[in-house]
C-alpha atoms as a printed R data frame, in Angstrom:
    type eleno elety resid chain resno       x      y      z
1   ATOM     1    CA   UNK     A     1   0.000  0.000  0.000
2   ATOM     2    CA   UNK     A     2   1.554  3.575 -1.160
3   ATOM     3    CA   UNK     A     3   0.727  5.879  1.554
4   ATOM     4    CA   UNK     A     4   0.713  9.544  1.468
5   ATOM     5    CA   UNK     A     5   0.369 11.800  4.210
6   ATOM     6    CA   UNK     A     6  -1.100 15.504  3.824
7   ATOM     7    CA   UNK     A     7  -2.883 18.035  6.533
8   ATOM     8    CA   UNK     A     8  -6.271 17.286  6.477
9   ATOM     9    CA   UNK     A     9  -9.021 19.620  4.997
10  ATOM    10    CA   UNK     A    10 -13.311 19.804  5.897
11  ATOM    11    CA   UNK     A    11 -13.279 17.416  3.503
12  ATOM    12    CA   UNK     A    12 -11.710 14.673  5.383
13  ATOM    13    CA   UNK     A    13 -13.887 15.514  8.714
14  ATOM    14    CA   UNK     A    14 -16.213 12.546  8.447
15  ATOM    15    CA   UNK     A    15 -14.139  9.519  7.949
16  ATOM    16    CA   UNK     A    16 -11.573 10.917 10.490
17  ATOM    17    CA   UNK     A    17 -14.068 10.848 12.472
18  ATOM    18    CA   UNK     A    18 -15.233  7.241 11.720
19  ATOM    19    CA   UNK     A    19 -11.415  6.403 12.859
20  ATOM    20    CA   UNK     A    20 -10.830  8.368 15.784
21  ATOM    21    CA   UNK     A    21 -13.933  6.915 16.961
22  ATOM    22    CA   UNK     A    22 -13.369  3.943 16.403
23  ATOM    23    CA   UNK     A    23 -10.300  3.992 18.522
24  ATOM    24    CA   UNK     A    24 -12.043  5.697 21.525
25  ATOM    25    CA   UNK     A    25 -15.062  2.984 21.042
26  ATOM    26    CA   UNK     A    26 -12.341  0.158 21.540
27  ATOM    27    CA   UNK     A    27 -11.338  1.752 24.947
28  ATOM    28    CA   UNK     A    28  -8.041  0.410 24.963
29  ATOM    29    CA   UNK     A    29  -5.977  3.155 24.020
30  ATOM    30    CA   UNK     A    30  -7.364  6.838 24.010
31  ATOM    31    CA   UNK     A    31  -8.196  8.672 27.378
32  ATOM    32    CA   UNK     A    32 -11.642 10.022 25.567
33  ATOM    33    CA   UNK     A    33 -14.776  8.058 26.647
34  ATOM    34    CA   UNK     A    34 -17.050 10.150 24.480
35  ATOM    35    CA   UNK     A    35 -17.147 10.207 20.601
36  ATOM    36    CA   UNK     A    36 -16.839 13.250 17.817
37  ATOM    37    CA   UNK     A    37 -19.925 14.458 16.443
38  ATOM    38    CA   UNK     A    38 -19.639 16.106 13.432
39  ATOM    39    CA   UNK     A    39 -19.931 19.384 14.487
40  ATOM    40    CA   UNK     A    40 -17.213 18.605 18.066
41  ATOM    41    CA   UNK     A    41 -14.651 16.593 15.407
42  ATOM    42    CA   UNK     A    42 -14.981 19.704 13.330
43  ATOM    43    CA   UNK     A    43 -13.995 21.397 16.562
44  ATOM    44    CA   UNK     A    44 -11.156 19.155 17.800
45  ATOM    45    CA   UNK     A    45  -9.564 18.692 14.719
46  ATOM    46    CA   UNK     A    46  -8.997 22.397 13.548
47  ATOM    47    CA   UNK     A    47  -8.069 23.311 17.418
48  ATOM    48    CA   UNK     A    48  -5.111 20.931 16.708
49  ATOM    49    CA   UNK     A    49  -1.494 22.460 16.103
50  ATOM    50    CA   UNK     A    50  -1.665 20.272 13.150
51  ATOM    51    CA   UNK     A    51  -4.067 17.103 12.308
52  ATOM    52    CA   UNK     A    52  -2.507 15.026  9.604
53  ATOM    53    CA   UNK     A    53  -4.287 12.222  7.671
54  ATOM    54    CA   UNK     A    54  -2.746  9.117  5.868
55  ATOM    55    CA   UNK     A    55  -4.519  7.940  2.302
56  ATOM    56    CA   UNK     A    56  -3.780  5.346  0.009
57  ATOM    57    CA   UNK     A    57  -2.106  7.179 -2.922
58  ATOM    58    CA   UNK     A    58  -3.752  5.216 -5.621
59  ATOM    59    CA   UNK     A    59  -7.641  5.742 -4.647
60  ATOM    60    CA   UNK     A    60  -7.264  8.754 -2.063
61  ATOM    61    CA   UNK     A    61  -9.051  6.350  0.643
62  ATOM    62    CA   UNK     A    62  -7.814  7.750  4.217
63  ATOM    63    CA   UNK     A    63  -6.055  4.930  6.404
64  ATOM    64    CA   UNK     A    64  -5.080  6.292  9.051
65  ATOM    65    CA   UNK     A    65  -4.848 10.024 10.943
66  ATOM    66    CA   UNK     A    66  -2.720 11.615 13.741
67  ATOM    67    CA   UNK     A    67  -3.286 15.122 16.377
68  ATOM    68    CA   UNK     A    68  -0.709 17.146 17.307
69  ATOM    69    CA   UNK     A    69  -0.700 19.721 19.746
70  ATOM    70    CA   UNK     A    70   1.208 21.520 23.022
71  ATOM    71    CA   UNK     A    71   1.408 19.320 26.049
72  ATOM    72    CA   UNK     A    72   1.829 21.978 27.908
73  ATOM    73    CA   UNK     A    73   1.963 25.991 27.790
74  ATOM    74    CA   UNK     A    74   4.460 28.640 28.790
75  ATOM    75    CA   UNK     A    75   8.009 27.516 29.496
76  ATOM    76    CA   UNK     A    76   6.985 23.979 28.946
77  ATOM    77    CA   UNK     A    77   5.518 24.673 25.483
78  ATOM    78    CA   UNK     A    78   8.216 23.402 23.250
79  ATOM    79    CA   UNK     A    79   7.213 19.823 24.388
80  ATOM    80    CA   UNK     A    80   4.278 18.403 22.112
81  ATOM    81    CA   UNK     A    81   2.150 15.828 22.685
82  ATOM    82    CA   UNK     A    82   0.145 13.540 19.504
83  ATOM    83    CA   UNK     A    83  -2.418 10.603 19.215
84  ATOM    84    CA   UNK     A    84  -2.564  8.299 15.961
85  ATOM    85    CA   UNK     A    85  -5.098  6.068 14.834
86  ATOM    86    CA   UNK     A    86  -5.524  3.707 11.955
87  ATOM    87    CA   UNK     A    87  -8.703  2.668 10.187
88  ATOM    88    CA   UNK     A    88  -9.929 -0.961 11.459
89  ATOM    89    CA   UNK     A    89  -8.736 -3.698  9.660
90  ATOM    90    CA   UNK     A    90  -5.598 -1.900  8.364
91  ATOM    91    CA   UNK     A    91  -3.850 -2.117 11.279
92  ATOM    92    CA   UNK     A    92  -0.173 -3.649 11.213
93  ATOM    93    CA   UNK     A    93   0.636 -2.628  7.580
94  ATOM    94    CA   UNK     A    94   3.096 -0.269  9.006
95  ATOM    95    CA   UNK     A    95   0.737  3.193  8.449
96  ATOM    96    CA   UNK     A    96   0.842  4.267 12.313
97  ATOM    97    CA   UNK     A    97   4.855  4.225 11.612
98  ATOM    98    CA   UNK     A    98   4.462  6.280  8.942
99  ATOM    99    CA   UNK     A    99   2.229  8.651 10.570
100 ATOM   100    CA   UNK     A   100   4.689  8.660 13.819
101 ATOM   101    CA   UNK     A   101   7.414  9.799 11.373
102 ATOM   102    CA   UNK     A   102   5.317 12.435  9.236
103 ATOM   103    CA   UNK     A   103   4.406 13.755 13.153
104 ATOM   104    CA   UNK     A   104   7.953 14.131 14.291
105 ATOM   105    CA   UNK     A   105   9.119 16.006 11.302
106 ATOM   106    CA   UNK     A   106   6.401 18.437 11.546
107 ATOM   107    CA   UNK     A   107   6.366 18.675 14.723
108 ATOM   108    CA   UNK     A   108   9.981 19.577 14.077
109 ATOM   109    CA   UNK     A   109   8.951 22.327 11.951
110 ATOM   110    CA   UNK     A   110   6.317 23.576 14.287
111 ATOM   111    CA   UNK     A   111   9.324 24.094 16.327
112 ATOM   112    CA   UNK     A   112   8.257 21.780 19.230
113 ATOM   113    CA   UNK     A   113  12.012 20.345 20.790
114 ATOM   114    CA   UNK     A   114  10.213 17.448 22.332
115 ATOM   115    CA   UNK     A   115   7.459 14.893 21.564
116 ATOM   116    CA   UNK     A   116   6.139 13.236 24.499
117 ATOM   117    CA   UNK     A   117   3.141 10.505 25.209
118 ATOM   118    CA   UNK     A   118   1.976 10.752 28.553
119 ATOM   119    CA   UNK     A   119  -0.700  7.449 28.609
120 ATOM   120    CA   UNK     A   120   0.861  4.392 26.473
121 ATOM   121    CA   UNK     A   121  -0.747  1.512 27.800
122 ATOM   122    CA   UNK     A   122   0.999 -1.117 28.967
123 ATOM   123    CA   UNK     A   123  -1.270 -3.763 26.868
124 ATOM   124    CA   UNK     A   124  -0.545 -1.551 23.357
125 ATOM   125    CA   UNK     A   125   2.527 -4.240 22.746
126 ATOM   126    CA   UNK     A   126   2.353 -2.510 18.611
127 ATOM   127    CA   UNK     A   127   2.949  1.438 20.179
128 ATOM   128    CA   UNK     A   128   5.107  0.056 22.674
129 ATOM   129    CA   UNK     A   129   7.339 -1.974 20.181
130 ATOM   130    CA   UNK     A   130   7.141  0.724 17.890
131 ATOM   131    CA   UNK     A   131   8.307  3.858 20.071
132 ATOM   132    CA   UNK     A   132  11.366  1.959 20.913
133 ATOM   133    CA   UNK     A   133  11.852  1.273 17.427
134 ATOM   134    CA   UNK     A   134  11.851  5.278 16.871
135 ATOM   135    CA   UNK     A   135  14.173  6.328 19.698
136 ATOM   136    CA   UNK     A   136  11.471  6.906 22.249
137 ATOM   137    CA   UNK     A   137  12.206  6.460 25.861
138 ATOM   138    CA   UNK     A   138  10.486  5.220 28.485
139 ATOM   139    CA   UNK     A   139   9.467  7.806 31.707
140 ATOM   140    CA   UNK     A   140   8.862  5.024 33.731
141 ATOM   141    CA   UNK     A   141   5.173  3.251 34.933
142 ATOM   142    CA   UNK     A   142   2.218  4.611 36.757
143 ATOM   143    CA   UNK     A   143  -0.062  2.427 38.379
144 ATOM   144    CA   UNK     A   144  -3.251  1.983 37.438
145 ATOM   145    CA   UNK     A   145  -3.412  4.986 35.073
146 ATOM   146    CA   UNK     A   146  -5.701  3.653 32.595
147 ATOM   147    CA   UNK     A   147  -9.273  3.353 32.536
148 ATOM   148    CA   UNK     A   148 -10.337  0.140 30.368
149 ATOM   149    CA   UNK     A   149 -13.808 -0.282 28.878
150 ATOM   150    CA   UNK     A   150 -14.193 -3.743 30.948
151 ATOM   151    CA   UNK     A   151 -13.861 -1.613 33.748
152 ATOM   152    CA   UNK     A   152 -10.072 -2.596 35.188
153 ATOM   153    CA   UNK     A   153  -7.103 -0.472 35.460
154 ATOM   154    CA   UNK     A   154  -3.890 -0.981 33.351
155 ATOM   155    CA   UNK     A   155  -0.404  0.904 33.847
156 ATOM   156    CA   UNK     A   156   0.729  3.443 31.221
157 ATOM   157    CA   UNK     A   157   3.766  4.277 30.797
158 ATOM   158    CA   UNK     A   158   5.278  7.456 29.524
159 ATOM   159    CA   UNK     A   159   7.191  7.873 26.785
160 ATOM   160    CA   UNK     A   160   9.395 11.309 24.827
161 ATOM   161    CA   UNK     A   161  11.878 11.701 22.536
162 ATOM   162    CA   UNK     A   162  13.780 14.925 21.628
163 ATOM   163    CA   UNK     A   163  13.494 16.213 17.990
């Protein structure tokens, strides 16, 4: 599969919708509980530093989408924070990679100095094997940080990697 990756436009609202939601409906890896409505994904999305979407080069279909935004403000502002997620049943063809990639480089040129996840779950083995691929490094564990949809807590673990 030839993936491009581009910022999005209104166009590409809806079916980045369909995926972020889908992700926050699996409750296994996004702190949101609640799902975008058209007119709140409209909202979330453009009050991103950048929102970047993945599509199959040949047919334009989008695979896959990423946030990107401060993790914090004032004199911790240069460190950025971003959440990617992949259309169902396309997972583990190597497009949240990509996207990872395509989010450090602009975050680059956003001039962020540091890219930091503050909830990996422990149970995410592909984000977990892939930030260590990528040079990310691990903050350490914190108990119980994660809220799964069955109800039980998992550890997250913290991750960041300078730009």
């Amino acid at each position: 599969m030839d993936i491009g990756i581009r910022e999005y436009t209104d166009q590409d609202i809806p079916e980045a919708i369909r995926i972020w939601n889908s992700v926050v409906a699996d409750g296994v890896a996004f702190p949101q509980m609640d799902v975008l409505s058209p007119q709140s994904g409209e909202q979330f999305f453009s009050g991103q530093s950048y929102t970047g979407v993945a599509y199959e080069q040949a047919g334009g279909e989008i695979v896959g989408m990423y946030i990107l935004h401060p993790n914090n403000v004032g004199r911790c502002g240069h460190i950025c924070n971003a959440s990617y997620a992949v259309k169902p049943g396309l997972r583990g063809q190597r497009i949240g990679e990509k996207l990872v990639r395509h989010c450090m480089q602009t975050a680059k040129g956003l001039g962020f100095k540091i890219l930091q996840f503050n909830a990996v779950v422990k149970t995410n083995a592909h984000a977990l094997r892939l930030y260590k691929k990528l040079g990310f490094i691990q903050l350490g564990v914190i108990p119980n940080g994660f809220l799964m949809k069955d109800g039980h807590y998992e550890d997250i673990i913290p991750h960041y990697r300078a730009l």
